[in-house]
C-alpha positions in Angstrom: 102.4 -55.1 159.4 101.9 -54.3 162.9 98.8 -56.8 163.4 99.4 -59.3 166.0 96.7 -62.3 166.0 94.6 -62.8 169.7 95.1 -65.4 172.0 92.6 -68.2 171.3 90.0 -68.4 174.3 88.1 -71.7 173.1 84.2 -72.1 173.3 84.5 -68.2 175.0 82.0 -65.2 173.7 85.2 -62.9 173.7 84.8 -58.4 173.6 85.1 -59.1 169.4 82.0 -61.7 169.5 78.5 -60.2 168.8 76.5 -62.1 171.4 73.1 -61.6 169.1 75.3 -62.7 166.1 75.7 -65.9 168.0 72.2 -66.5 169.4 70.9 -66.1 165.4 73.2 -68.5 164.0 72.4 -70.9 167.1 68.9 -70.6 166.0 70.0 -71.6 162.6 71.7 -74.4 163.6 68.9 -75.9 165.4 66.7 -74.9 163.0 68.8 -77.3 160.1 69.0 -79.7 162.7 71.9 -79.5 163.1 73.0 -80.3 160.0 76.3 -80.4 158.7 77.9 -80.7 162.8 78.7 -84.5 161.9 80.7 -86.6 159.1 78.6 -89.1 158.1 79.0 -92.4 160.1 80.1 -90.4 162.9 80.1 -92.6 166.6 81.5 -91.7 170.1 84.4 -93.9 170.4 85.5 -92.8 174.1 84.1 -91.1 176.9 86.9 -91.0 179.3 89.7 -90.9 176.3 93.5 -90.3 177.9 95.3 -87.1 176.9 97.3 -87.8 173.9 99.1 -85.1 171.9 98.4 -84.0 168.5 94.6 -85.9 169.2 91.4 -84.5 169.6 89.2 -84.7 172.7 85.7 -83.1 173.4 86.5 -82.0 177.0 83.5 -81.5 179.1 84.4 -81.2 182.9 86.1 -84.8 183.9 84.4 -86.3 180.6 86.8 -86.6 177.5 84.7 -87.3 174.6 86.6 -88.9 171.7 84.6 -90.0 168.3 85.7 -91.9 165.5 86.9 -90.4 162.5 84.0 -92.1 161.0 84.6 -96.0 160.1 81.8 -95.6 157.3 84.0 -92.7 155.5 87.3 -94.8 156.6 87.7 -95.9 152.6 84.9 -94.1 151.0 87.4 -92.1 148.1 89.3 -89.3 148.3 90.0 -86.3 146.2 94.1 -85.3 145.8 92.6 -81.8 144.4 90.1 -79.4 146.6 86.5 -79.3 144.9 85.7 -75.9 143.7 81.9 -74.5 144.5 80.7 -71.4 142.5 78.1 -70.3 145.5 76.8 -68.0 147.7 75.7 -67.9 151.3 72.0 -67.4 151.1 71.4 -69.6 148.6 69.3 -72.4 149.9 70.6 -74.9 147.1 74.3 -74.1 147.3 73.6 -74.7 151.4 72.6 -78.3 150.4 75.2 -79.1 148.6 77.7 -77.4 151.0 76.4 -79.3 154.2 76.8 -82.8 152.0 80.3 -82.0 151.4 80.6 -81.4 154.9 78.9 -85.0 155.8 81.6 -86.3 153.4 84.5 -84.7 155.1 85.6 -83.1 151.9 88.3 -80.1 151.5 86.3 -77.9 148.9 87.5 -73.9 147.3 84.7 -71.6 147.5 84.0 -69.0 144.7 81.7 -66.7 146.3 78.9 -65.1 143.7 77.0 -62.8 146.0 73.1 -62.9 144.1 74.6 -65.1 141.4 75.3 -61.6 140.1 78.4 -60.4 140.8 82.1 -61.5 142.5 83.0 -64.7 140.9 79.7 -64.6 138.6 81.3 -63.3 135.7 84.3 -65.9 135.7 81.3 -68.4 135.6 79.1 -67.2 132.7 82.3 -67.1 130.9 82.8 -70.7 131.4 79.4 -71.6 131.0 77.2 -69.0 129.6 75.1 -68.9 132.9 75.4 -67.6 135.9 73.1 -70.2 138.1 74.7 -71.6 141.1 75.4 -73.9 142.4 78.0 -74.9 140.0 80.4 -77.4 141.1 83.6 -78.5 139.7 85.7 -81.4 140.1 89.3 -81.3 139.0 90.2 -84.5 139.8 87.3 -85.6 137.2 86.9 -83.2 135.0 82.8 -83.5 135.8 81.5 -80.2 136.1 77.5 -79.6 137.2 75.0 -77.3 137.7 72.0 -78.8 139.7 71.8 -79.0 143.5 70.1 -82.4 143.3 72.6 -83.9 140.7 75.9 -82.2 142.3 74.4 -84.2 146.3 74.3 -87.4 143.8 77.3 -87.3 142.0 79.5 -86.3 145.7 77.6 -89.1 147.4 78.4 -91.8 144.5 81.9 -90.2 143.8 83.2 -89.8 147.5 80.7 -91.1 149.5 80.8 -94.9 151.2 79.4 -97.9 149.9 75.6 -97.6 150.1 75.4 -100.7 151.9 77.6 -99.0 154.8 75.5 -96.3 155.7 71.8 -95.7 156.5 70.2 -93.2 153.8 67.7 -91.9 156.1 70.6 -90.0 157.8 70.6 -87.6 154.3 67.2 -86.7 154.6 67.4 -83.2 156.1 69.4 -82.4 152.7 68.0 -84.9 150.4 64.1 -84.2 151.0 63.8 -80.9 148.7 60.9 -79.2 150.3 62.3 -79.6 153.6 66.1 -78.3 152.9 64.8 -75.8 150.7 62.2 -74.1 153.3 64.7 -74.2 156.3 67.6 -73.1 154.3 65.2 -70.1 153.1 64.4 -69.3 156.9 67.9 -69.9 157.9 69.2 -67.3 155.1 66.3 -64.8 156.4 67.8 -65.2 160.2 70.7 -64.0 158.8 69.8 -60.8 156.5 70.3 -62.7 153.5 74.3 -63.3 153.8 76.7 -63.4 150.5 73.3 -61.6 148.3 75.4 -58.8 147.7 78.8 -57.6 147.0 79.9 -55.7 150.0 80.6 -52.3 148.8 83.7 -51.3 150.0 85.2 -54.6 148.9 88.7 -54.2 147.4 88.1 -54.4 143.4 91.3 -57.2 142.9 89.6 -59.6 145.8 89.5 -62.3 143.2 92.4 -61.7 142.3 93.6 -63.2 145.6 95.2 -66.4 146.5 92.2 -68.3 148.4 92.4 -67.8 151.9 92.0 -71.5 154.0 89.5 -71.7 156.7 89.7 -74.5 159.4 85.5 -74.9 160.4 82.5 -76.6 159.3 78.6 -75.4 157.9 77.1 -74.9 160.7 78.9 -74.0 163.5 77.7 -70.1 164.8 81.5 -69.4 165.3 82.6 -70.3 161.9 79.2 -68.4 160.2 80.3 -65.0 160.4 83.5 -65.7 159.0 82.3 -67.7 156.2 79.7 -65.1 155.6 82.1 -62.2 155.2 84.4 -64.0 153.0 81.2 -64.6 150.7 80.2 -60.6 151.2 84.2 -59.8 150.1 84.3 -62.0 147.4 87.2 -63.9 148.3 87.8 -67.2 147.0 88.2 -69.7 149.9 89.8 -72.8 150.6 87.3 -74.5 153.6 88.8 -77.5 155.3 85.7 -79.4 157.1 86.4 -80.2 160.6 82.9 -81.5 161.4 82.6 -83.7 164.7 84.3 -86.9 163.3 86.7 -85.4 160.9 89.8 -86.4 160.3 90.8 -82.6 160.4 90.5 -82.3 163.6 93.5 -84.1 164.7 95.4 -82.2 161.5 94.4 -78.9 162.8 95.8 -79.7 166.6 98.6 -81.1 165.0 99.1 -77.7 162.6 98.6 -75.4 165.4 100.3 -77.5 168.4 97.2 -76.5 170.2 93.6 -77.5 171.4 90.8 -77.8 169.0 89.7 -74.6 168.3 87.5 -73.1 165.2 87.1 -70.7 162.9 91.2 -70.9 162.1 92.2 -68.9 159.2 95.3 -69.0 156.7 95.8 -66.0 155.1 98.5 -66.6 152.3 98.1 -63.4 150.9 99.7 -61.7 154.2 100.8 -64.6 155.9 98.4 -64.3 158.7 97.6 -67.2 160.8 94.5 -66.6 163.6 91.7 -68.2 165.7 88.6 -65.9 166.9 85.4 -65.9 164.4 85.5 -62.0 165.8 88.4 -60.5 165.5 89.0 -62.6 161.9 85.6 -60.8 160.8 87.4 -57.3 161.7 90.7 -58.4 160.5 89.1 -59.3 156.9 87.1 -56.1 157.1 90.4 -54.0 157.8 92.8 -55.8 155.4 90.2 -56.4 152.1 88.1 -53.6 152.1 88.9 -50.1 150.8 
């Protein structure tokens, strides 16, 4: 009752931020290439672009770096209901299909199943008699899939642009198999294997909980620790992609009134509202473990 969210010190290593947490998921980053950072189609549209509320601007010194919100995604279809992803953190085939939905700017619910063994696990193999992730579901369809390679197909044709829009080759660090598979894997390793497990002093009724909504994107080192902590609490999550070219972006400054900034969560549960990957990591910790 007494919690009061920090003051949001964008692109800053606050006291809450684990400087070595950073560097490793830097290294992660570069070692996806960077994966996941960018909606498809994404182009700079303005280098020197004038202040303008409720708009987002890359600032960097006197340069105001303003990209497109993607003319190739402009009328690619969207969903009215939020995806929902059985998945967990260190898998390198739920990563796949996570950094696609990111390319395609899409608002999806996570429902983490640390080891494909336990959280949301047993919800699954009641619905389908398995419990192999990734398993994606589409309300808006009624298509539900297992199969990495499938689910990248079926978001691409479903939501994606027209093929004749959009260069393929731009898919390959996700589509090419061996490659997405092996980086993932070293990726996961970088980071002690995140979401494997079921934290152990997770609160028993964390399912049970409204899905939290996080503001970020794949691969950002800010938005990592968050993301992997939900997965490590079991907490089903709402992620709203805010990749460089997103759409989001301008929602988020608009919801917030202030400068681009993420990880931002929304904690309906408690009514929380916060920036800082840091002290969201501590605040989950305090609040849904036992």
């Amino acid at each position: 009752d007494d919690f009061v969210p920090p003051e949001p010190q964008p692109l800053t290593l606050t006291e809450s931020s684990d400087l070595g947490d950073v560097l490793k998921s830097t290294a992660a980053f570069a070692t996806r290439l960077g994966t996941g950072a960018f909606v498809l189609g994404w182009q700079i549209d303005d280098y020197f672009a004038p202040e303008e509320e409720g708009r987002y601007a890359l600032e960097l010194g006197p340069v105001r770096v303003r990209g497109d919100s993607s003319s190739v995604l402009e009328n690619a279809p969207r969903p009215n209901k939020p995806l929902i992803l059985y998945e967990y953190d260190a898998s390198p085939f739920c990563k796949r299909v996570r950094e696609t939905m990111n390319l395609l700017d899409l608002t999806v619910e996570y429902r983490p199943c640390p080891g494909a063994r336990s959280g949301f696990s047993d919800e699954l193999f009641e619905r389908t008699g398995r419990r192999t992730v990734p398993y994606l579901v589409d309300p808006n369809t009624g298509e539900e899939l297992f199969e990495s390679g499938d689910q990248i197909e079926y978001l691409l044709n479903t939501y994606g642009p027209p093929p004749d829009t959009f260069d393929r080759k731009a898919l390959w660090p996700i589509t090419s198999e061996g490659f997405a598979t092996s980086t993932a894997v070293a990726v996961a390793m970088m980071r002690s294997m995140p979401g494997s497990r079921r934290q152990l002093n997770a609160r028993p009724d964390n399912e049970k909980m409204k899905p939290l909504e996080l503001w970020g994107y794949e691969c950002s080192p800010f938005v990592r620790p968050v993301r992997e902590k939900l997965g490590s609490l079991c907490l089903p999550h709402v992620m709203v992609s805010c990749a460089r070219g997103s759409v989001n972006r301008d929602r988020l400054v608009k919801k917030t009134g202030r400068k681009f900034q993420v990880p931002f969560l929304v904690d309906p549960n408690t009514g929380i509202e916060m920036f800082e990957g840091g002290e969201i990591v501590k605040y989950l910790e305090k609040v849904y473990t036992v």
